[in-house]
DRENDOLO-95222 format. One record per residue: x, y, z of N, C-alpha, C in turn; residue in one letter. Coordinates in steps of 0.2 Angstrom, whole numbers, plus 5000, padded with zeros to 4 digits. Layout:
XYZXYZXYZA;...
This chain:
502350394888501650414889501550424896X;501150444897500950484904500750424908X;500350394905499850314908500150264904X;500650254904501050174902500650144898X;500850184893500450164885499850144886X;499250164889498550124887498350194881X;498550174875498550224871497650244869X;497350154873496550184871496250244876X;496650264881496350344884496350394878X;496850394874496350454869496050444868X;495750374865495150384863494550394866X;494650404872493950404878493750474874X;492950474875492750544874492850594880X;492750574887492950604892493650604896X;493950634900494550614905494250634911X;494050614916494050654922494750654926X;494950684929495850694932495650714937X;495650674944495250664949496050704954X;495950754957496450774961496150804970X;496950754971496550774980497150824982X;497050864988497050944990497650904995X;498350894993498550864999498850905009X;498750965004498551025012497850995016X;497550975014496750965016496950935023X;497350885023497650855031497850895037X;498150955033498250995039497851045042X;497251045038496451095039496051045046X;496150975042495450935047495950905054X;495550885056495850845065495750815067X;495250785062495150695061495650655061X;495550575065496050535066496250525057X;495650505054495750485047496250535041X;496250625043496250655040496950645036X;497550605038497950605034497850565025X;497350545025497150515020496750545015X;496350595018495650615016495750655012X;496250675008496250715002496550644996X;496450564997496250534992495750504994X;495250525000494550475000494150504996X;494150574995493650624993493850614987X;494150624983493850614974494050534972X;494050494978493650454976493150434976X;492850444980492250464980491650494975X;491950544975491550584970491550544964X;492250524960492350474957491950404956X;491650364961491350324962490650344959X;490250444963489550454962489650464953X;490250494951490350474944490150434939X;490450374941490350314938489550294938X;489350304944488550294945488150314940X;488250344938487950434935487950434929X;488550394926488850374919488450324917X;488550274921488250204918487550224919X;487150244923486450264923486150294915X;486450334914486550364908486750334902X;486750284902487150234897487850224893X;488150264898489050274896489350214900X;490050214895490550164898490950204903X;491450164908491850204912492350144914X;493150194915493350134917493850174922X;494050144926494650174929495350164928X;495750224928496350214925496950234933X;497350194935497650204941498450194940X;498550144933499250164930499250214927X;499750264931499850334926500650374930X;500650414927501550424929501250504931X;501050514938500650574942501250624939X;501750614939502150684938502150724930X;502150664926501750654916501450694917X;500750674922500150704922500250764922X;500350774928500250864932500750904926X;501250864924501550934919501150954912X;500850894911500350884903499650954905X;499650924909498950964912499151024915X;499851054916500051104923499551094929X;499651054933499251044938500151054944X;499751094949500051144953500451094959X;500951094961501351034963501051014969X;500751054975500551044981499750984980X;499450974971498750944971499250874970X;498650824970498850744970498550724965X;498750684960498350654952498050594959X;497450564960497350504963496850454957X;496750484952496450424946496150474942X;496150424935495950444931495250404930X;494850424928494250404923493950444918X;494150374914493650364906492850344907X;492750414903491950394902491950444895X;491250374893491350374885490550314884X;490550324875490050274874490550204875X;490350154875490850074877490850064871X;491150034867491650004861491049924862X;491149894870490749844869490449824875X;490049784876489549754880489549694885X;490349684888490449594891489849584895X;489849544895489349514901489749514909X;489249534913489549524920489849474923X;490549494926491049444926490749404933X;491049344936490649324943490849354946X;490449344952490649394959490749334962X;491149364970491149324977490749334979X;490449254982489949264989489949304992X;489149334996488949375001489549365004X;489549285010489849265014490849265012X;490949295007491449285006492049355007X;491449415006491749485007491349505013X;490949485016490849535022490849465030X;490949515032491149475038491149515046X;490749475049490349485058490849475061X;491049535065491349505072492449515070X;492449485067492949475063493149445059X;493549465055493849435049493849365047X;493549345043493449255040492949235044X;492349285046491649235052491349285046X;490949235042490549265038489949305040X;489649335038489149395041488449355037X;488049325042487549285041486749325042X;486649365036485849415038485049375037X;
């Protein structure tokens, strides 16, 4: 299987097949540009999600997947990149919100491990 058996992606009502342009790098002249054909759909990937849940759909992100499966299932043309898949669909269920890390635990002043105190 294309995505290491999560056999529950068929059942998503949606698939998005988020593909980056891996030519793009050699267009831009930015220091970052070697990357930027996988920062941009995920990105957009991200306003996705936003968009979905807003709307009261489920979403999830699918990142195991066998990119070469992919492109051949889909004929996706060799020079494009699979960079993720997202399911979006009604949710099956409702968990409650897992814990998060303290403010001071993910952001940080000055450098890394000086907690950013606003």
């Amino acid at each position: 299987m294309a995505a290491s058996n999560q056999k529950f992606i068929s059942d998503a009502e949606v698939v998005v097949v988020a593909l980056g342009d891996s030519k793009a790098r050699a267009r831009i002249s930015l220091a970052s540009s070697r990357i930027m054909y996988l920062q941009e759909p995920m990105i957009a990937v991200d306003h996705m999600v936003l968009v979905a849940v807003a709307l009261g759909y489920g979403t999830r992100w699918i990142g195991a997947f066998n990119e070469k499966e992919v492109k051949r299932i889909l004929r996706i043309p060799e020079d494009l990149r699979v960079v993720v898949l997202l399911l979006i669909g009604a949710s099956d269920e409702n968990p409650p919100a897992r814990p998060r890390k303290a403010f001071g635990q993910i952001f940080f002043e000055e450098f890394y491990g000086n907690p950013l105190k606003l």
